[in-house]
N, C-alpha and C positions, 0 to 999 in steps of 0.2 A: 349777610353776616359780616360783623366787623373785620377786620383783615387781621387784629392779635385775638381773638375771643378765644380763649380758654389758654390764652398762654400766662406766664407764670413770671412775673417781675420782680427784683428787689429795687427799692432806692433807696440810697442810704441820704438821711441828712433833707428831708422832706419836707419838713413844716413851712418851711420856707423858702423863698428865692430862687433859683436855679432846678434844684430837687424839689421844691413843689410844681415849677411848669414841665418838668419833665415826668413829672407821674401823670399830669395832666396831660401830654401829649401823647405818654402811652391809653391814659384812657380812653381820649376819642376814638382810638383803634381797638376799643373794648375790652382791656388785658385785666387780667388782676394783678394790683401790686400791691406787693407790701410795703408801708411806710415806714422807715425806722426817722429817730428822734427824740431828744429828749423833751422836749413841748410837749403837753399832754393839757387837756382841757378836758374835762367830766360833765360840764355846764349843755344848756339844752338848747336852742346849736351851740356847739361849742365853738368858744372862743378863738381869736385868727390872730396870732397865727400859731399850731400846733398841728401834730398827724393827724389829727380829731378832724378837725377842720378842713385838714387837706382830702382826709379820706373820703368827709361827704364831698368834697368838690368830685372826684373821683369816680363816686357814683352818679350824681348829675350828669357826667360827662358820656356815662357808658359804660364804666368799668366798673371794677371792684376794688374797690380801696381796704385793706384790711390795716390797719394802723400797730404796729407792736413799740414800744417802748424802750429802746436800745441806747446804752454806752459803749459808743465804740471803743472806748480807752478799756472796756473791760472785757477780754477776749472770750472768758466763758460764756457772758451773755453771749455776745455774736455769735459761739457755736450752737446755742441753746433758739438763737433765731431760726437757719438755717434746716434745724433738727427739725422747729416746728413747721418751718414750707414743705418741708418733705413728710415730714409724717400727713399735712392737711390735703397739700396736691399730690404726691409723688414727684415733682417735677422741678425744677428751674431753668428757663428758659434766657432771660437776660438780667446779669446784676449791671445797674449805674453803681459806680462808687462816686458818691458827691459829698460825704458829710466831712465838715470841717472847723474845726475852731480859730473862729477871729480872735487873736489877743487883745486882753483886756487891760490898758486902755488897747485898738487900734493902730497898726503901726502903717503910716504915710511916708515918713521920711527917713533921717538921719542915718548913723555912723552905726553899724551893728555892735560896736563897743557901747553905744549909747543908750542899746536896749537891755530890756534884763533878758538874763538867758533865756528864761521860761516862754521867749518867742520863738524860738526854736523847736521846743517839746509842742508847743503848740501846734506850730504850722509843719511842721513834718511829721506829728504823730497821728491824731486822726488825719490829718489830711492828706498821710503819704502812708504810714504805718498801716492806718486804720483799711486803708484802700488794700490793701496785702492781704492783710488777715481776713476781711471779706473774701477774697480774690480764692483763700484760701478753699477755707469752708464749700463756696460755693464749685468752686471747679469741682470737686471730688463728688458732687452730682452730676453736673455737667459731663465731665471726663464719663462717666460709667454710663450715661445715656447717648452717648453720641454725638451731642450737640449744645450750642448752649453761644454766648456772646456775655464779654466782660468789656464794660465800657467805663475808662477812668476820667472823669470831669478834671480839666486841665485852663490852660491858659496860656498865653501870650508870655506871661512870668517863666514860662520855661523855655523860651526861645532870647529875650533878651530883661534886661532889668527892668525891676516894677516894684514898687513900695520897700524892699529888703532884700537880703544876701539870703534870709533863710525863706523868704516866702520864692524866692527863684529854685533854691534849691528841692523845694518842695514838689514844686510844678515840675524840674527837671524829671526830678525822679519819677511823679507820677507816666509822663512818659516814656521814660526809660524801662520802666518797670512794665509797663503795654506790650513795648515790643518783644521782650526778654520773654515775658512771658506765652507769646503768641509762640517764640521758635520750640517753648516745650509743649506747647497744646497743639501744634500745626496737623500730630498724625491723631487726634482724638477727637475730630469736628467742631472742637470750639475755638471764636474768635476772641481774639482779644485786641483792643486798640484804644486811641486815644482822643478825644474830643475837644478842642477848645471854642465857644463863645468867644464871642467877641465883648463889647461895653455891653451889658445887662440891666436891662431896669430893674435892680432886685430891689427890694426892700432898701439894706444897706446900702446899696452904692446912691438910691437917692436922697437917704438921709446925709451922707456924707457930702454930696450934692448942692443941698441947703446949706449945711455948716459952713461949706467953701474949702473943704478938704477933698475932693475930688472935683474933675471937669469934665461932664460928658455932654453932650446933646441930644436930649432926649426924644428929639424928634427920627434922628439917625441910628439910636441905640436900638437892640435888640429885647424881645420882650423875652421872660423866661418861657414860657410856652412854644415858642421857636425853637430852642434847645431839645423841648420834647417829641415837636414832630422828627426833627433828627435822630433822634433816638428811638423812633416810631417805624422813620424809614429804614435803617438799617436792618434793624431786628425783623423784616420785611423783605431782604434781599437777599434771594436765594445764592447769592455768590459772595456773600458775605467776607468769608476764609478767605478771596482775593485781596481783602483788605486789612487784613490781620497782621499784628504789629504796626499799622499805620498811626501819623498823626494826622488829624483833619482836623478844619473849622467847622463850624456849624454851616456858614455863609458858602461856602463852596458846594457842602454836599446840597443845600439847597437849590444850588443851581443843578448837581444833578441828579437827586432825586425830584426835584419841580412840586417842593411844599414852599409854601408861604408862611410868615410871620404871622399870627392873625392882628397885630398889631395895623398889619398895610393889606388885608385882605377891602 
């Protein structure tokens, strides 16, 4: 039997990138998760990239992909997710908070007087707000069964600068908000902590790639599915709680939990 089979996952922000290889990596460990995202695709396979999409990957892979349709910017929906894992499993087992909006246009550079405000509501509302409000919802299962793991997709951006003052700020928080949160779930069985990837082959980051707005090496870079087995191993470690409030990379726990990239398998 898979090592997650019959366990009970949320991702937020799934259709693509990061939170699609992470639903992915919970699959191969057989879990069911739920895919939140606004992408939706009805078409017959449905179209890529969407939770549709990610979901059949999902079951390909072992697991259960169950796709729901969610605006994190709209908090009643997120309660009304949460309501439906619970009324369908009884359970929650681990939320990723991943989903986040890139501002539109992109922001690389400049002077944050440079930008328009609405970079700010961007990258610290779902990306740091939305992470909360989750966080919310789902602890109050979690807390009442004993157990459970909340893990916030982070970055580099909240240790030193990258792209902007408010995408740092963002990252800041998400870890800050990890460990804060661990010191009130520490006597309830649930973990909470924080995650950062390193360079990501997502989607974006290799279009930005081509443009010549970003520089990665994609032979060095991490693939998103990497991210997932990390988030495959922990949810896997019975000592988990020892690591609660923590920040990690992906790249370290790999070394010690001894998964592989399937990128360099």
């Amino acid at each position: 039997m898979a090592a997650l089979a019959g366990k009970v996952a949320v991702v937020t922000g799934a259709s693509r990138g990061v939170g699609k290889g992470i639903a992915e990596g919970l699959a191969e460990q057989g879990a069911i998760v739920y895919l939140t995202g606004r992408s939706q695709s009805f078409s017959t396979p449905p179209k890529s990239p969407s939770i549709q999409a990610t979901a059949e990957i999902v079951n390909a892979l072992g697991g259960v992909g169950v796709p729901v349709h969610v605006d994190h910017n709209d908090d009643s929906i997120v309660e009304r997710l949460f309501a439906q894992i619970v009324q369908e499993q009884g359970r929650i087992d681990i939320l990723v908070n991943n989903a986040y909006k890139i501002p539109d246009p992109p922001v690389f550079s400049g002077g944050f007087w440079e930008h328009p405000v609405s970079v700010w509501d961007d990258q610290c509302g779902v990306g740091l707000r939305g992470y909360y409000v989750a966080s919310v919802f789902a602890a109050k299962t979690m807390v009442k069964q004993g157990h459970g793991l909340i893990v916030n997709i982070s970055s580099r951006g909240g240790q030193e600068y990258v792209f902007s003052a408010s995408y740092g700020v963002g990252k800041a928080g998400v870890d800050r908000m990890a460990k804060d949160m661990a010191i009130e779930l520490k006597d309830h069985g649930v973990a909470a902590l924080s995650l950062r990837p390193s360079a990501v082959k997502t989607e974006f980051v290799m279009d930005a790639v081509r443009q010549g707005k970003m520089q990665i090496d994609p032979d060095r870079a991490e693939s998103p599915r990497f991210s997932g087995r990390c988030v495959a191993a922990l949810a896997q470690d019975p000592q988990i709680l020892e690591k609660s409030g923590g920040n990690f990379t992906v790249k370290s726990l790999a070394k010690e939990y001894k998964f592989l990239d399937p990128d360099r398998e």
